[in-house]
ROLO-29670 format. One record per residue (C-alpha): x, y negated, z. Coordinates in nm, 3 decimals, always signed. Layout:
# residues N
[[X; Y; Z]]
...
END
This chain:
# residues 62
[[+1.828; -0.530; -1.757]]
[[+1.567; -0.790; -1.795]]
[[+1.353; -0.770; -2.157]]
[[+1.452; -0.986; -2.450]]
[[+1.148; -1.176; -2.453]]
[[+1.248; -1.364; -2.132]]
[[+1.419; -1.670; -2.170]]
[[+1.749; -1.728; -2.052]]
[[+1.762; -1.390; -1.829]]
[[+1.728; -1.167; -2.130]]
[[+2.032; -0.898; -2.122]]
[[+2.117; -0.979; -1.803]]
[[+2.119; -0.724; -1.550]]
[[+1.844; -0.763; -1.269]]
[[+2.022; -0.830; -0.902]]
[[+1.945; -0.529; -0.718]]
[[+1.806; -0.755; -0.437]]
[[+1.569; -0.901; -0.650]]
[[+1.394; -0.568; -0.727]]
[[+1.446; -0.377; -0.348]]
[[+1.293; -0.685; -0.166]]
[[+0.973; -0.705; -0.315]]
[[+0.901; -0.365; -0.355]]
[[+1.029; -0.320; +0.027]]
[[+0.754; -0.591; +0.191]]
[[+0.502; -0.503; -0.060]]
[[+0.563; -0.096; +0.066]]
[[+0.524; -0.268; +0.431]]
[[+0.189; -0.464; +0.322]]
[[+0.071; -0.151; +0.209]]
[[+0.118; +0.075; +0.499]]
[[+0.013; -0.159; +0.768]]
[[-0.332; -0.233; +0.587]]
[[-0.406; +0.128; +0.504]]
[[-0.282; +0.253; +0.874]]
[[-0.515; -0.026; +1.017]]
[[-0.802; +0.081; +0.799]]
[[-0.757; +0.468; +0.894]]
[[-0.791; +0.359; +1.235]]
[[-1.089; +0.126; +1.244]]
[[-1.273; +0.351; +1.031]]
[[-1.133; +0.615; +1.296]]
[[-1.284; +0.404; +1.539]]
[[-1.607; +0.330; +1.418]]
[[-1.654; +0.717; +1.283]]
[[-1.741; +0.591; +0.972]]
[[-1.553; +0.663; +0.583]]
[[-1.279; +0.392; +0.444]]
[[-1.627; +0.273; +0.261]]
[[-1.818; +0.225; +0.551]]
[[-2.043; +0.560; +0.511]]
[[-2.121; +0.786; +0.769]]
[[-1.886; +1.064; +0.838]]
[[-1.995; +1.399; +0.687]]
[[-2.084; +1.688; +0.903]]
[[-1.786; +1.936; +0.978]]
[[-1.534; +1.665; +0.971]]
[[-1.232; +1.749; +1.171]]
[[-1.243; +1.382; +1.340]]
[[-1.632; +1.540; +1.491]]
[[-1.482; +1.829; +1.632]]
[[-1.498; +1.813; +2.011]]
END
């Protein structure tokens, strides 16, 4: 149910659509950017913040 303090909705019930959506592309966003960013940083054999790996990480094991 939406809060009081919104006009005109408040007491209503929220449209199950209008809460699955969002929350469904923003899930998508999500996973795409942090797959991509696993893999460049994969890539480039570097940390998600750009640092060098440290020594004995799995991705160095030949």
């Amino acid at each position: 149910m939406f809060p009081r303090w919104i006009p005109f909705l408040r007491g209503r019930r929220v449209p199950t659509k209008a809460a699955v959506v969002p929350a469904a592309i923003g899930a998508t966003i999500l996973t795409l950017v942090f797959t991509l960013l696993f893999l460049v940083s994969e890539i480039r054999g570097t940390t998600i913040q750009g640092d060098d790996l440290p020594p004995g990480s799995p991705t160095l094991a030949t």
